[in-house]
N, C-alpha and C positions, 0 to 999 in steps of 0.2 A: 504494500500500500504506500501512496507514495504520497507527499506532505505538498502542496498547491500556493504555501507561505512564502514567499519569495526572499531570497539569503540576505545578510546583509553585504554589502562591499565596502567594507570600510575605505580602500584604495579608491574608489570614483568618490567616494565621500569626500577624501582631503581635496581628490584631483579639481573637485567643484569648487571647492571652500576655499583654495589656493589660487585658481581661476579669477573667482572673484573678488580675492582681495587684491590679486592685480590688476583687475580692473579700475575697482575702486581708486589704486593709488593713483593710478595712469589719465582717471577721470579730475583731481585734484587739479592737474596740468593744464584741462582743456583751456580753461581760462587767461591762461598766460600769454598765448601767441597773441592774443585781442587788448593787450594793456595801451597798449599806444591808440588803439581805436575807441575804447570801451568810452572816453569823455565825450564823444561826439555823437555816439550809437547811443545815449543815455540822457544827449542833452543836460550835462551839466561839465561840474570842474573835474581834472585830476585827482585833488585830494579826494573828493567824496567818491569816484568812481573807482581806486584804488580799494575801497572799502570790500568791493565787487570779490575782489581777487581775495582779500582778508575772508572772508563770508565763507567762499570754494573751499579754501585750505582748510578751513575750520571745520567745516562740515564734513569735510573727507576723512579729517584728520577723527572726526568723532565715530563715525561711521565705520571704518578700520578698529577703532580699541571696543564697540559696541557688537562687531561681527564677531572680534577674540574673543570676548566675555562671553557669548552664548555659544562659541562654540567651546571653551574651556565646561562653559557649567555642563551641557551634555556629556562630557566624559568622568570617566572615574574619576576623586580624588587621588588615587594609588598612583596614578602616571599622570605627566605634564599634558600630553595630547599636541595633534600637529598645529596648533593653531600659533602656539609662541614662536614657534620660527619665521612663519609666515608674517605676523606680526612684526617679529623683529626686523624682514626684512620689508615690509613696511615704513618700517619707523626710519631706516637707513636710507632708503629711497627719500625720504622725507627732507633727512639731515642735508643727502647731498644736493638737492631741488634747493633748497635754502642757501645753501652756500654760494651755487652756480647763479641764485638770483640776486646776492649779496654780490657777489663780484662782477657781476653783469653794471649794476648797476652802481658800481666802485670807477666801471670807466666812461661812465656816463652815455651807457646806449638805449638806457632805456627811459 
């Protein structure tokens, strides 16, 4: 007799969960290439349209440590779970996004 319950796969599980958190981080970005348009597309100043770009990161940035969290609480206590690495490199994709836009804008291109 044979069981009709379908198995689990834990490996397409991460394969998803890791998919979309680099989505996610990769979605942070979209905003970027449009900084130098975004005052005119919005009808207002640079300062308050630069907020645009503040807003994206933020929300990315919440969105990435909100997808870890529930995908940590799903697994056991006993093991860490695939999610901290993915997160971490998250968080590093993040670091160096920041930097490259620090020094972008250190030699005044943007």
């Amino acid at each position: 007799m044979s069981s009709s319950a379908p198995t689990a796969r834990p490996g397409l599980v991460v394969a998803v969960l890791a998919a979309g958190s680099i989505v996610a981080t990769l979605m942070q970005t979209l905003v970027v290439p449009l900084i130098g348009e975004l005052p005119r597309l919005l009808h207002t100043s640079a300062g308050n349209a630069s907020w645009v770009v503040t807003a994206t990161l933020l929300a990315g940035s919440a969105a990435i440590a909100a997808i870890g969290r529930l995908v940590e609480a799903s697994r056991s206590p006993a093991r860490p779970g695939p999610a901290r690495p993915t997160v971490t490199a998250g968080n590093l994709t993040s670091k160096i996004h920041q930097r490259a836009r620090a020094a972008i804008k250190a030699t005044g291109r943007c």
